[in-house]
VEXDREN-2710 file (C-alpha; in Angstrom, 1 decimal):
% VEXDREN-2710
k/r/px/py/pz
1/UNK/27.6/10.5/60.5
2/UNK/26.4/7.4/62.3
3/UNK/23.0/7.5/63.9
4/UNK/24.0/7.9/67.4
5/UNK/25.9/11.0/66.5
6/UNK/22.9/11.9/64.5
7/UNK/20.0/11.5/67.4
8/UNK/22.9/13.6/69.4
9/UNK/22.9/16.3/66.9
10/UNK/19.1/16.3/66.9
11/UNK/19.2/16.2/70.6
12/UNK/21.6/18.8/71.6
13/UNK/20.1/21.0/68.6
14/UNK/16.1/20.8/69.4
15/UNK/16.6/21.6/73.2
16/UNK/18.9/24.8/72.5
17/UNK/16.3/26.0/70.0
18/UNK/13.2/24.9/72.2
19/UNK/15.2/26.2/75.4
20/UNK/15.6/30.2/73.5
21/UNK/12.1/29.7/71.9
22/UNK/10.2/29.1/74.6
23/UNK/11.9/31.9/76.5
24/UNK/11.7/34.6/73.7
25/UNK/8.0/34.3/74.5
26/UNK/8.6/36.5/77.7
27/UNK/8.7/39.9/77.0
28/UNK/9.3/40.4/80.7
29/UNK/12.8/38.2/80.1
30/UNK/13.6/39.7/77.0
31/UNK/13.1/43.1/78.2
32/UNK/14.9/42.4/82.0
33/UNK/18.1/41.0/79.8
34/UNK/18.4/43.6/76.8
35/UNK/18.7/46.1/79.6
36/UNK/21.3/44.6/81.5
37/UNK/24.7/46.3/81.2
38/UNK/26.6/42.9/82.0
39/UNK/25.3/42.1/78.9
40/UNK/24.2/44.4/76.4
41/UNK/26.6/47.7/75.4
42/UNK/26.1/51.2/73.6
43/UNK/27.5/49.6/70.8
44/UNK/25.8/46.0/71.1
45/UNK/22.4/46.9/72.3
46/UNK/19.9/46.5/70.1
47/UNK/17.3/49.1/71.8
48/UNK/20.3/51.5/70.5
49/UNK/19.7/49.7/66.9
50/UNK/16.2/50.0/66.8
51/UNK/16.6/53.7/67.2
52/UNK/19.3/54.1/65.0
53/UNK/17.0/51.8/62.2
54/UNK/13.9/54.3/63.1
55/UNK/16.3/57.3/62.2
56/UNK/17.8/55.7/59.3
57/UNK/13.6/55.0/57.6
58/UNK/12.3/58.5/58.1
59/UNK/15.9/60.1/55.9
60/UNK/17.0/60.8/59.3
61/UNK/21.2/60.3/59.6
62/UNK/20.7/57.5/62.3
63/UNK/24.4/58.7/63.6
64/UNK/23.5/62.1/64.2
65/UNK/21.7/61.7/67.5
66/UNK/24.8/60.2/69.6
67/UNK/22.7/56.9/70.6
68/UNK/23.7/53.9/67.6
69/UNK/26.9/53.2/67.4
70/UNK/27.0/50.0/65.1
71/UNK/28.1/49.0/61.3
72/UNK/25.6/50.4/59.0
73/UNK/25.6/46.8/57.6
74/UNK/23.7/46.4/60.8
75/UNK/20.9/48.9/59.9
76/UNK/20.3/47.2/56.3
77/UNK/20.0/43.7/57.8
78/UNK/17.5/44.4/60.2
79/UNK/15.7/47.0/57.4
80/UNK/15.4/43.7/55.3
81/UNK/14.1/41.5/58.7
82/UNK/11.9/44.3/59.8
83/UNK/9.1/43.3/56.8
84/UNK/9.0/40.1/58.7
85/UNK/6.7/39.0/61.4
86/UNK/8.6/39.5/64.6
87/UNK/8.9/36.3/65.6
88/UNK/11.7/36.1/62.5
89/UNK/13.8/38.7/63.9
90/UNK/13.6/36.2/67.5
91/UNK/14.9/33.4/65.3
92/UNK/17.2/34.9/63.4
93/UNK/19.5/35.4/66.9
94/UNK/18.3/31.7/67.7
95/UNK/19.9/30.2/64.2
96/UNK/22.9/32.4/65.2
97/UNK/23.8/30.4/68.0
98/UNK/23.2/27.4/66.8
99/UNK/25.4/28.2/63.7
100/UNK/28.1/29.2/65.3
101/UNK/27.8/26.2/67.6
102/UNK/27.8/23.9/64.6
103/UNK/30.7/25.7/63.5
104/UNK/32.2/25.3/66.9
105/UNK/31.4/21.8/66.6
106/UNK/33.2/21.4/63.1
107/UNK/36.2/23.1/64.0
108/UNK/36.9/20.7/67.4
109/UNK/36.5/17.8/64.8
110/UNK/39.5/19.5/62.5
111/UNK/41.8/20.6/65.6
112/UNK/41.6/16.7/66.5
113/UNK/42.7/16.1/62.6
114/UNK/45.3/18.2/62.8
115/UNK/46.7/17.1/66.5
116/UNK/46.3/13.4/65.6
117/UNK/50.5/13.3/64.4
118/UNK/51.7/15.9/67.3
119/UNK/53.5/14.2/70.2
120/UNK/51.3/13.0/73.1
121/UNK/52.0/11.9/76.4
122/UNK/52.8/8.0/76.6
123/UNK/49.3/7.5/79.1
124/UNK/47.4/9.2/76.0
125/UNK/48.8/6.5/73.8
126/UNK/47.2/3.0/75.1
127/UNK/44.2/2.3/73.7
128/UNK/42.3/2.4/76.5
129/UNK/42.3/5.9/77.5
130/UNK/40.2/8.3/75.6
131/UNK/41.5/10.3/72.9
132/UNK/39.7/13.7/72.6
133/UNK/36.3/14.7/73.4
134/UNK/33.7/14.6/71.4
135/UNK/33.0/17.7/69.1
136/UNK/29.5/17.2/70.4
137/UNK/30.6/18.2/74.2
138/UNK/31.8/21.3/72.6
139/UNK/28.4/21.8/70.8
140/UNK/26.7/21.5/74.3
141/UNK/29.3/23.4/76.7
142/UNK/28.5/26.5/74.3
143/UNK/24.8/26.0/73.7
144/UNK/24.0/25.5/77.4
145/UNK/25.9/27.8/78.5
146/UNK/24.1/30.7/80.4
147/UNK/25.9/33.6/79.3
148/UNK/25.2/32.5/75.8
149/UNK/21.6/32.3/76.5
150/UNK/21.3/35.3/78.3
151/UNK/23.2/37.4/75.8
152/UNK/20.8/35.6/73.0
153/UNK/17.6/36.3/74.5
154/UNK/18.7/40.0/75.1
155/UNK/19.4/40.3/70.6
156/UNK/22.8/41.6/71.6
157/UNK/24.5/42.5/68.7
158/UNK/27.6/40.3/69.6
159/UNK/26.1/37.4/68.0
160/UNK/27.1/39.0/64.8
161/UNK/30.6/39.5/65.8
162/UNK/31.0/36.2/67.9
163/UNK/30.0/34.2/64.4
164/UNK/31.7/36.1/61.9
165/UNK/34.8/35.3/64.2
166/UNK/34.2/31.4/64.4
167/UNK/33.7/31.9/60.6
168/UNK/36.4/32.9/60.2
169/UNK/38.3/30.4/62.1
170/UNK/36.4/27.7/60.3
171/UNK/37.2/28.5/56.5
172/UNK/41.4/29.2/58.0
173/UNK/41.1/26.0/58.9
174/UNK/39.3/24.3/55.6
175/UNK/42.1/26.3/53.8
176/UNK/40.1/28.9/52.0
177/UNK/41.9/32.1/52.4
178/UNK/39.5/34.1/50.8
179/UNK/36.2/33.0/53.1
180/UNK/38.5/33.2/56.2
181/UNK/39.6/36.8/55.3
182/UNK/36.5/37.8/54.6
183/UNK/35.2/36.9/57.9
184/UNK/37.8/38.1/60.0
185/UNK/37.2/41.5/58.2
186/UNK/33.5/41.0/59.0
187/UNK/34.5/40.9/62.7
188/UNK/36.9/43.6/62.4
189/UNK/34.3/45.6/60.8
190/UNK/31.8/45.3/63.0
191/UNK/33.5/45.4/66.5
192/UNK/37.3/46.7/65.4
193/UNK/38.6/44.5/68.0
194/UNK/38.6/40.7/66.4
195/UNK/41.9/42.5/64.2
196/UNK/43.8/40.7/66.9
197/UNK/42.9/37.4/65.8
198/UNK/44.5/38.0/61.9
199/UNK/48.0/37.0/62.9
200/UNK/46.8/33.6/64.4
201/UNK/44.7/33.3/61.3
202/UNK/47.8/34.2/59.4
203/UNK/49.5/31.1/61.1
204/UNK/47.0/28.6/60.3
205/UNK/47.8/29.1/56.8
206/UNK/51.9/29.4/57.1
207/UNK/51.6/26.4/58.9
208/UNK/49.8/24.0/56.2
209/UNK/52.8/25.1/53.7
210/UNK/56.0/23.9/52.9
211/UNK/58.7/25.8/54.8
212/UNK/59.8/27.6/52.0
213/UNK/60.6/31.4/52.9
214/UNK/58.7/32.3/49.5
215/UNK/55.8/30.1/49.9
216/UNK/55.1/31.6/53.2
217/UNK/55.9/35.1/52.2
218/UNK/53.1/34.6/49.2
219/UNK/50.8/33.4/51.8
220/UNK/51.4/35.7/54.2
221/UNK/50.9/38.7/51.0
222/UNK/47.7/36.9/49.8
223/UNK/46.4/37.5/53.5
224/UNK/46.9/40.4/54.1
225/UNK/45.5/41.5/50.7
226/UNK/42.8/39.9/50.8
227/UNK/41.8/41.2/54.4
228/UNK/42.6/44.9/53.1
229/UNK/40.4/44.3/50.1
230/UNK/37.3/42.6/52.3
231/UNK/37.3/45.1/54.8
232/UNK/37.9/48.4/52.3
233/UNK/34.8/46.9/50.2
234/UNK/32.8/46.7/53.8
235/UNK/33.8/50.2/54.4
236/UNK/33.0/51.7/50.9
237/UNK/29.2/49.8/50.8
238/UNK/28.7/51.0/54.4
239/UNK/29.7/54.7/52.7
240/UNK/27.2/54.1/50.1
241/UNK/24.6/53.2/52.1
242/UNK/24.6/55.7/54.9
243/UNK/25.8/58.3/52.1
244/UNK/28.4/59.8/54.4
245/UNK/31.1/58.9/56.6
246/UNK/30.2/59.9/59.9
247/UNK/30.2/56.2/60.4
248/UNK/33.3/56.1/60.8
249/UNK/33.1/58.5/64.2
250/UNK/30.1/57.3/65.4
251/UNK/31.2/53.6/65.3
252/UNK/35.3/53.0/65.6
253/UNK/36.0/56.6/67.1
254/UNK/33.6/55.7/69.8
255/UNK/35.4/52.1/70.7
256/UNK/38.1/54.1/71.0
257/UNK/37.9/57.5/72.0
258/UNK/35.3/56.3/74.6
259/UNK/32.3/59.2/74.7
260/UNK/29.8/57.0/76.4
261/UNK/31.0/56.0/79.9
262/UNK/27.8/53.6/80.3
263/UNK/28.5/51.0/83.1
264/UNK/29.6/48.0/81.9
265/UNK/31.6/44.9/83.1
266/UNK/34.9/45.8/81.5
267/UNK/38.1/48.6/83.1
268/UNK/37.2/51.8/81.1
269/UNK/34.2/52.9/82.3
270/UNK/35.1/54.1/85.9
271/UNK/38.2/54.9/85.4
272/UNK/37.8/57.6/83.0
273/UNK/34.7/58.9/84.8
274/UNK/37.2/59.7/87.6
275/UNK/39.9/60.9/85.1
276/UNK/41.1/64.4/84.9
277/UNK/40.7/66.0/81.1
278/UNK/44.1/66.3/81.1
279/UNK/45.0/62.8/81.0
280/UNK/42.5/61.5/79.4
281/UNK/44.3/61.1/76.0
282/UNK/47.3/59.9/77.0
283/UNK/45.2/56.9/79.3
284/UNK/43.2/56.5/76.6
285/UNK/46.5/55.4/74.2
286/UNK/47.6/53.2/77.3
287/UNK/44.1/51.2/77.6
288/UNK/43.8/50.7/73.9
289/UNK/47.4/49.5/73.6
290/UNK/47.3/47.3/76.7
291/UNK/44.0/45.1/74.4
292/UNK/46.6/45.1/71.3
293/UNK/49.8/45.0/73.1
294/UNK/49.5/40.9/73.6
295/UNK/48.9/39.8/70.2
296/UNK/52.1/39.5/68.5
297/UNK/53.7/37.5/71.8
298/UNK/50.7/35.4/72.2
299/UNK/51.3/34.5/68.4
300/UNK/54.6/34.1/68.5
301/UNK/54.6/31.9/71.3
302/UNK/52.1/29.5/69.8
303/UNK/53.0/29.6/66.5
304/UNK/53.0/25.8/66.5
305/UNK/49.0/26.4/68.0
306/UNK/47.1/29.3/66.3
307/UNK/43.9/28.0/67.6
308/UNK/45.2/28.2/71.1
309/UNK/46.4/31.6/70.4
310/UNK/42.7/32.7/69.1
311/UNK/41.2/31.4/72.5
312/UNK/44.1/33.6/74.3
313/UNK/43.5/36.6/72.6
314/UNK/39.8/36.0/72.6
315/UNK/40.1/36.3/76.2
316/UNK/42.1/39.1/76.3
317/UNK/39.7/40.7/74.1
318/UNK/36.9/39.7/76.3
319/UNK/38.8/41.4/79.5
320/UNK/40.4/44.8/77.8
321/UNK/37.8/46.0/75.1
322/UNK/36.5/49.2/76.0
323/UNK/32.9/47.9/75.9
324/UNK/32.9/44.4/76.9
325/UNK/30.1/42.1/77.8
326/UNK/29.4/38.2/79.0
327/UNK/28.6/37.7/75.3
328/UNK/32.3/38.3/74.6
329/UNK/33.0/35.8/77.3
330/UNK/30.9/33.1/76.1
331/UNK/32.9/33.0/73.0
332/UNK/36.3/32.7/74.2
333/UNK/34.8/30.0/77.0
334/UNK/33.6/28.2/74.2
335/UNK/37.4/27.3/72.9
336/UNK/38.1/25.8/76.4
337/UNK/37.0/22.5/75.7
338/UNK/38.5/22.1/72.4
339/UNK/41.8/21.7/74.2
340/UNK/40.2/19.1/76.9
341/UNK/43.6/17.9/77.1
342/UNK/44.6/20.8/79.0
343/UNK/42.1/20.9/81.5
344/UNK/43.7/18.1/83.7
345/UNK/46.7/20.7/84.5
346/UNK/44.5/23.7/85.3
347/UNK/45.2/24.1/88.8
348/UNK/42.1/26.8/89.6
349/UNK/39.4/25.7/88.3
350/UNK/37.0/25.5/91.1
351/UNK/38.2/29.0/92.2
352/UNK/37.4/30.4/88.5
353/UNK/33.9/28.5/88.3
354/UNK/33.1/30.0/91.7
355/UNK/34.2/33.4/90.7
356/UNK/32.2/33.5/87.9
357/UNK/28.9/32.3/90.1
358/UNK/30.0/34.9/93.1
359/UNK/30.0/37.7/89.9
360/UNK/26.9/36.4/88.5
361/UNK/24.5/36.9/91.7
362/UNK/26.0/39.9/93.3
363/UNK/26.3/42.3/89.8
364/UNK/23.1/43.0/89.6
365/UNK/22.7/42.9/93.5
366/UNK/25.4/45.8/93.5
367/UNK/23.9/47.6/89.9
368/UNK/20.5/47.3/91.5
369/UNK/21.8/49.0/95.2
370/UNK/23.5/51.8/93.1
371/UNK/21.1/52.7/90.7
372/UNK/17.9/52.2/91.9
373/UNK/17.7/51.5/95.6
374/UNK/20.0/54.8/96.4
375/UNK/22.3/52.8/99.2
376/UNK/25.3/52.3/97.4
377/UNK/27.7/53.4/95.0
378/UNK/29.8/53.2/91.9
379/UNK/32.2/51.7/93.7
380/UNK/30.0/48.6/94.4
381/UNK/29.0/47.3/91.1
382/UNK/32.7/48.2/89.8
383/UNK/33.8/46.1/92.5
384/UNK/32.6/43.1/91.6
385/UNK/33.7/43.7/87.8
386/UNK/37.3/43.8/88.8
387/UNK/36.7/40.5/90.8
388/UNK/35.2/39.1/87.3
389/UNK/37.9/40.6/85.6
390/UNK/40.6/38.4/87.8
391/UNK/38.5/35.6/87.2
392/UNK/38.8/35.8/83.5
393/UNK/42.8/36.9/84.4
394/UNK/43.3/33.3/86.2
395/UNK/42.0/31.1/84.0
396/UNK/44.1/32.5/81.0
397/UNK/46.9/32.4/82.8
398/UNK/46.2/28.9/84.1
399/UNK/45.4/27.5/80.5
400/UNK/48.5/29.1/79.8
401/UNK/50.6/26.8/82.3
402/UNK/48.3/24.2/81.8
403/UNK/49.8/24.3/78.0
404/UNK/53.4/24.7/78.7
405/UNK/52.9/21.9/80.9
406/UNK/51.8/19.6/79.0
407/UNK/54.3/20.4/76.5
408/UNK/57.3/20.0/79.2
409/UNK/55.7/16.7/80.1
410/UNK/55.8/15.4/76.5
411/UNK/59.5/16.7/75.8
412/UNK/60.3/15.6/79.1
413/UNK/58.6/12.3/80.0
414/UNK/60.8/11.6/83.3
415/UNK/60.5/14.7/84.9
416/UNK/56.4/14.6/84.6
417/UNK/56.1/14.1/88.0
418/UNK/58.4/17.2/89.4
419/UNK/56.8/20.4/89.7
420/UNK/58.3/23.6/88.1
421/UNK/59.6/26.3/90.1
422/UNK/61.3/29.4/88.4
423/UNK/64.0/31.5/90.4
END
C-alpha cells in the first residue's frame, strides 16, 4: 500500500470513527434514533435486546414475553459485552462499520481483478480515461453515508447481519468455501432473509472452475453442505444455549408469520392491519414469495456477474422483507459504486437521490402528525413509505438497464449511439 493510499486509509478511517464517537456521546441522539421505526425493527431493535438479555440473566426464558425476537447468539454476545464498561458496547457497533467498510473496500479491489480480462467499451480502453474507481470511494460512499450512521448510532441489530453478509461475499470471492458458507449461514441465521444471496455465492465459486460438469457439480455439493452443516451447528448451539426451541417461533416464525404489525418503512405492516383473518394466510404465502420469488432469475441472468446479482437481491431484500429498515438499505447502496461503470447509463438518478431526501424529511413529519400530534393518520406515514419504496424500485430497475446497456454497447459497438426500444 503506498503512502498516499495509506494517509487515505487513516483519513477516511479516523473521521468515521471520530464522526460516531463523538455522536454516541448524546444520549438525546442515541435515544431519538433507537426509537425510530425507519430505522430500528421488533427484530433489530436493540431496546427489544436489552429486555430479552435482562430475561435471559434472571433464568427467565427471554422468548416468553413476546418482545425479543433475535438469534440467541445475540443474547450471549452482548452477555459477554455487558461486563464491559459501556462505552465498549458503543464501539463494538463503531468497529462494525468500519469492518464491513474495509471489507467493502477489499472486495471493490477484487471485482476490479476479476473484470480486468472482460470486454470493455473501446473509450474505456485509451489510456487516458480512468479505469475503475478507487476502492477507497467505496470505503467513503458507505462510511458517510447517513443512513449508515443513523442506523449505527441507533445499535441496530442489522450491523450484525449487514457484516456477516459482506463476509461472506469477501471469503466467496478469496475462494474459501468454507469461511464464505459460514457467513452466509451467519446471515441466514440471524435475519432468514440473506438465504437469497447463496445462489450468487454459489456462482462465484462455479465460475473460478474449469467448465467441467463434475467439477461444478462437486462445487456446487461442497456448498451446499457446507451451508447445511454451518447453519444446523448455529441452530443446535443456539438450542443449547436457550435450552429449548421456542427460538425457533419467536425468531423465524415471527419474520414470517408476521405477529407484530409495528410501523415500519417496508409493505407488510399496513396491509395486514387492514386484512381480513380470512386471508391472511394465504397473503401472507404471497408476500413472502414475492422477497424469494426473484432470486433464481436474478441469478440466472447474471450468472456471468454474481456480485451484481448480490447488489440486486440485496435490494430486493431491502424492499420486500417483512421488517425492513434504512440499515438494510445502506447495505445494498453500498454495492452501487462498485459497478461505477454503470452509473453513466442510469437515466434517474437525480429523481432517486431526491426521493430518498423527499422520504427522509417528511417520514418522521408524517410518523410524528400520526402518532403524537393526533392530525393525521396511518395513511400518512404509509404514504411516504410507498413513495421510498418506488424509489428503491427505480433505481434497481435502472441499474438493471444501465447493465444490459452497457453490455449491448460492448457486443455491439456501432449501434452505441441508438436507443433501445422494445415492441
Amino acid at each position: 500500500m503506498s503512502t498516499k493510499n495509506k494517509f487515505t486509509g487513516v483519513l477516511i478511517f479516523g473521521a468515521a470513527f471520530t464522526i460516531r464517537l463523538i455522536l454516541f456521546q448524546s444520549s438525546s441522539i442515541t435515544e431519538t434514533l433507537g426509537s425510530r421505526v425507519e430505522i430500528v425493527t421488533p427484530v433489530t431493535s436493540f431496546t427489544r435486546l436489552t429486555e430479552g438479555l435482562y430475561l435471559f440473566e434472571n433464568g427467565v426464558p427471554p422468548y416468553d414475553g413476546g418482545a425479543f425476537h433475535q438469534a440467541p447468539l445475540l443474547l450471549a454476545f452482548f452477555q459477554l459485552l455487558g461486563y464491559l464498561p459501556v462505552i465498549f458496547t458503543k464501539l463494538t457497533f463503531v468497529l462494525m462499520d468500519l469492518i464491513l467498510a474495509y471489507c467493502l473496500m477489499n472486495i471493490a479491489g477484487i471485482k476490479q481483478q476479476l473484470y480486468y480480462n472482460f470486454p470493455k467499451l473501446e473509450i474505456e480502453l485509451k489510456d487516458n480515461v480512468p479505469k475503475e474507481i478507487d476502492p477507497w470511494v467505496v470505503t467513503g460512499f458507505y462510511l458517510f453515508n447517513p443512513l449508515t450512521i443513523a442506523s449505527c448510532l441507533s445499535k441496530s441489530t442489522i450491523i450484525f447481519t449487514n457484516l456477516s453478509i459482506i463476509l461472506g461475499i469477501y471469503y466467496s470471492l478469496k475462494h474459501n468455501k468454507s469461511y464464505g458458507m459460514f457467513w452466509i449461514a451467519m446471515a441466514t441465521y440471524l435475519s432468514f432473509y440473506p438465504f437469497m444471496l447463496f445462489l450468487p455465492l454459489i456462482l462465484i465459486f462455479t465460475n473460478n472452475v474449469e467448465s467441467s460438469g463434475k467439477i461444478i457439480k462437486s462445487e456446487i455439493i461442497g456448498c451446499v453442505g457446507l451451508f447445511v452443516v454451518w447453519l444446523s451447528g448455529l441452530l443446535i448451539f443456539s438450542y443449547f444455549l436457550v435450552g429449548s426451541w421456542d427460538f425457533l417461533g419467536a425468531t423465524y416464525g415471527v419474520i414470517l408469520l408476521l405477529p407484530d404489525l409495528t410501523p415500519n418503512i417496508g409493505l407488510f405492516w399496513y396491509f395486514f392491519i387492514e386484512m381480513f383473518d380470512q386471508f391472511r394466510s394465504f397473503f401472507l404465502v404471497v408476500f413472502q414469495l414475492h422477497a424469494f420469488v426473484f432470486m433464481v432469475p436474478v441469478s440466472t441472468k447474471f450468472r456471468k456477474h454474481p456480485l451484481f446479482s448480490i447488489f440486486i437481491l440485496s435490494g430486493i431484500m431491502a424492499i420486500f422483507k417483512s421488517y425492513p429498515s434504512i440499515g438494510d438499505a445502506s447495505l445494498y447502496l453500498a454495492f452501487l459504486p462498485i459497478y461505477s461503470e454503470i452509473i453513466k447509463y442510469m437515466r434517474y438518478n437525480f429523481l432517486t437521490t431526491n426521493i430518498f431526501c423527499y422520504c427522509s424529511i417528511l417520514s418522521p413529519i408524517f410518523y410524528h402528525l400520526w402518532i403524537y400530534a393526533g392530525s393525521g393518520n396511518a395513511n400518512f406515514f404509509y404514504a411516504i413509505t410507498l413513495v421510498y419504496t418506488i424509489g428503491n424500485i427505480i433505481l434497481l430497475v435502472d441499474a438493471t438497464f444501465a447493465m444490459f446497456r452497457r453490455e449491448f454497447d460492448i457486443w455491439n459497438p456501432d449501434l452505441k449511439n441508438y436507443e433501445i426500444i422494445q415492441k
